[in-house]
C-alpha positions in Angstrom: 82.8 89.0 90.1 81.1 85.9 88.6 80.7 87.6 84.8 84.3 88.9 85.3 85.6 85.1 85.9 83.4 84.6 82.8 84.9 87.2 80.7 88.3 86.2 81.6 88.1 82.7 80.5 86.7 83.7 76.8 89.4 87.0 76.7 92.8 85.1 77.8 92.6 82.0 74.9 91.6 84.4 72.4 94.6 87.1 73.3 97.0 83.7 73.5 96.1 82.9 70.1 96.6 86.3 68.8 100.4 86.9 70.1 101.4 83.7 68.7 99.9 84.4 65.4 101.6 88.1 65.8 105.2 86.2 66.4 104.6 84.1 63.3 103.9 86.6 60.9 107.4 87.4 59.0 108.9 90.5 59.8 108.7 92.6 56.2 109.7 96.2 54.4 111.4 98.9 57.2 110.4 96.8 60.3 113.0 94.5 59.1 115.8 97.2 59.9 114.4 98.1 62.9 112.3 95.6 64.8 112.6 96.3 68.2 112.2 99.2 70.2 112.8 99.4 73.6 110.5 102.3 75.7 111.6 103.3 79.3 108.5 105.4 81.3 107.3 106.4 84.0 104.0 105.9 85.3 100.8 106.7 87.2 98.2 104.4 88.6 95.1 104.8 89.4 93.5 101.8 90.8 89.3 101.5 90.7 88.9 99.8 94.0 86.4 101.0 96.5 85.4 98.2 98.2 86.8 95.3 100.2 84.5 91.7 100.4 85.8 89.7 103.2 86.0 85.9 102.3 83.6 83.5 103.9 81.5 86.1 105.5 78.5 88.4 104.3 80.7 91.3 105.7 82.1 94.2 102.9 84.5 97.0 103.7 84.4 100.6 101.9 88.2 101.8 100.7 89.5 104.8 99.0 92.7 104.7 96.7 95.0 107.7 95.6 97.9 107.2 92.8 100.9 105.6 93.2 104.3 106.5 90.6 107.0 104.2 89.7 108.6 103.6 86.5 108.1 101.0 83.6 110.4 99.4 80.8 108.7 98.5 77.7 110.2 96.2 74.7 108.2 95.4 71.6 109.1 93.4 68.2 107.3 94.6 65.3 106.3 91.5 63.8 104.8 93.2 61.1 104.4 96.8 59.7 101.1 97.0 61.7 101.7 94.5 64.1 103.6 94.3 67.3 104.6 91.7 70.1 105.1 93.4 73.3 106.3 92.9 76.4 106.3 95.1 80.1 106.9 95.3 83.1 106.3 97.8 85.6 106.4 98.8 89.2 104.3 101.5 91.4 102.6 101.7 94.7 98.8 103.2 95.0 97.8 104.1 98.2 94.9 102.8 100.0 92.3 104.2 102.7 89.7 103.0 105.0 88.1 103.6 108.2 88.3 101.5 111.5 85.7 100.9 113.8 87.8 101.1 117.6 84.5 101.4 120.3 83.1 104.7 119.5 85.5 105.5 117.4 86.4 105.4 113.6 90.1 105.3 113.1 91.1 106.1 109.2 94.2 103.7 107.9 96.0 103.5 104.8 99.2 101.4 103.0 100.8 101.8 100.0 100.1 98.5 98.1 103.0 97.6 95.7 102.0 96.2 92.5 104.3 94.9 89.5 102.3 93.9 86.8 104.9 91.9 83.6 102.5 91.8 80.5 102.5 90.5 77.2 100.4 91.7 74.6 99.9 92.8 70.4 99.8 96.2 69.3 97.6 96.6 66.5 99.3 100.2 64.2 96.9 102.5 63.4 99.5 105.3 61.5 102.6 103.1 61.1 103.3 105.5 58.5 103.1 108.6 60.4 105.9 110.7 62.8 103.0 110.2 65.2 102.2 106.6 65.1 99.3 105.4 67.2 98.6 101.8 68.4 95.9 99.7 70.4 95.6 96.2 71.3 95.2 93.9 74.2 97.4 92.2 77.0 97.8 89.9 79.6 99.4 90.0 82.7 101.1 88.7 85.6 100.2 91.0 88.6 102.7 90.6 91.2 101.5 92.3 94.6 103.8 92.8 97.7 102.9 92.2 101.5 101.6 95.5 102.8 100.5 96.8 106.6 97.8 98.8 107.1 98.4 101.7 109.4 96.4 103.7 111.4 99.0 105.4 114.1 101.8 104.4 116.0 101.1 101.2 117.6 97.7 100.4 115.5 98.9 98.3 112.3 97.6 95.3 110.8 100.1 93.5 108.1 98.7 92.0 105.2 100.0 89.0 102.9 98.7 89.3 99.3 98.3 86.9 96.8 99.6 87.3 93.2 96.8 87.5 90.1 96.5 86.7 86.0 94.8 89.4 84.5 93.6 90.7 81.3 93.3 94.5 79.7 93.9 97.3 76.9 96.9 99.4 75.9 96.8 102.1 73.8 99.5 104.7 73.4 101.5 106.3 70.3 105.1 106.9 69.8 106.6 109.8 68.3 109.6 110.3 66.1 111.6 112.9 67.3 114.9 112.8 64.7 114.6 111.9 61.0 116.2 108.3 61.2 113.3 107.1 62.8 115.0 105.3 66.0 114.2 108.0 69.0 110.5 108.6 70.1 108.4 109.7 72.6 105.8 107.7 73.9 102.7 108.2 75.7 100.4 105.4 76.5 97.4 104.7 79.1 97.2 100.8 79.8 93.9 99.1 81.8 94.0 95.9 83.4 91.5 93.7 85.3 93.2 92.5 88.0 91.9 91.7 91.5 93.7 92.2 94.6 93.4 89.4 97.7 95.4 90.1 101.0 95.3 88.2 104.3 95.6 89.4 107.7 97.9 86.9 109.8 94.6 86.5 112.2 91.6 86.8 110.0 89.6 86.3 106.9 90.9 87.1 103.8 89.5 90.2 102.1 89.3 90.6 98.1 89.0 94.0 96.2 89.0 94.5 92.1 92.0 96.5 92.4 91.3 97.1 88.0 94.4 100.2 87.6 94.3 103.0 85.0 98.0 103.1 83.9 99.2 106.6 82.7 102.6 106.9 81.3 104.9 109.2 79.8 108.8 108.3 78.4 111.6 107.9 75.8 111.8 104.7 73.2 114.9 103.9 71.5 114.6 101.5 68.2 117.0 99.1 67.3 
C-alpha cells in the first residue's frame, strides 16, 4: 500500500495539469459544431479486493467480491479534435463475501457495498476521424462509498460506516456513429480505478481493503 501512496502522489499532479491544459486548448474544425456529447450507460463492476487489513493490528481478513450493475451518465467537451475533457459519475453496488469464525463454526457473510465514483479526466482520440472512434486517457476520482452491514443470517449483522476516497485510473472506450450527421453513438468503454475502500464497525477496528474496480459499460451518447 506504501508504493501505491507513492504512485498516487506523482499520477494526480501530473493528470491535474493535463485537464487544465486540455480545457485551454481552443476548440477548432468540426468539434466546434459539436463539442459536447453527453453518454448515458450502464455498468458492471468488478472490484479486485480479496483481502481485508484490520487497522492497528497485525490481524488480515480474506474476502470475495461478485459484480454489482447500476447505471452511469457521462459528459465530455472536445477541447480539441483529439482531445477531450470529461466528466462521470456513476453508481453500482458489488457484493462482498467472507467467512466468520462463531466457536466451531465458520459462518459466511456478505453486503452489497455501494460505490459512486464522480471523475474527471482527458480522452486522448485515437480515430477521431473514423464511424468507430477510439479514445484512452487517464482520470481522477472522487469515490463516494455508502454505509453497508454485513450479514450472515437473521439476527447476525454487523453495520459498517465507510469512509470516502481520491483515486486515480484509466478509461478507454470508443463511440460509434450510428446516423450520418454524426450526433448519435454507441459507446462502449472499460474504466479502472485505484481506489481503496476503509469501513468501521460501530465496536471495533477499522478494516481497509483496495477495493481497485474493473468498470464495464455499454450505452447511447448524444452530441450536441
Amino acid at each position: 500500500m506504501h508504493s501505491t501512496r507513492r504512485f498516487r502522489t506523482v499520477v494526480a499532479p501530473m493528470a491535474a495539469v493535463l485537464f487544465l491544459t486540455a480545457v485551454a486548448l481552443p476548440t477548432s474544425g468540426v468539434a466546434a459544431d459539436r463539442a459536447w456529447l453527453v453518454r448515458v450507460v450502464g455498468v458492471s463492476v468488478d472490484s479486485d479486493a480479496h483481502a481485508v487489513e484490520v487497522l492497528g493490528t497485525s490481524e488480515g481478513l480474506s474476502i470475495s467480491t461478485s459484480s454489482g450493475f447500476g447505471f452511469g451518465l457521462d459528459l465530455e467537451y472536445r477541447a480539441s479534435r483529439r482531445l477531450g475533457v470529461d466528466f462521470g459519475v456513476l453508481s453500482a453496488a458489488p457484493s462482498i463475501g467472507t467467512s466468520v469464525g462463531v466457536g466451531f463454526k465458520s459462518i459466511s457473510a456478505s453486503a452489497d457495498v455501494t460505490m459512486t465514483p464522480i471523475s474527471a479526466g482527458l480522452n486522448v482520440h485515437l480515430t477521431p476521424d473514423s464511424r468507430f472512434d477510439v479514445y484512452i486517457g487517464p482520470l481522477l476520482a472522487y469515490v463516494v462509498y455508502d454505509s453497508f452491514t454485513l450479514t450472515a443470517g437473521p439476527g447476525l449483522s454487523e453495520s459498517f460506516s465507510s469512509e470516502n476516497d481520491v483515486g486515480f485510473g484509466a478509461n478507454l472506450g470508443v463511440d460509434v456513429g450510428l446516423d450520418s450527421k454524426g450526433r448519435w453513438a454507441f459507446n462502449a468503454s472499460i474504466k479502472y480505478i485505484d481506489t481503496t475502500l476503509e469501513a468501521k464497525p460501530s465496536d471495533g477496528d477499522a478494516g481497509r481493503t483496495d477495493f481497485d474496480p474493473t468498470i464495464f459499460g455499454f450505452g447511447f451518447g448524444y452530441r450536441f
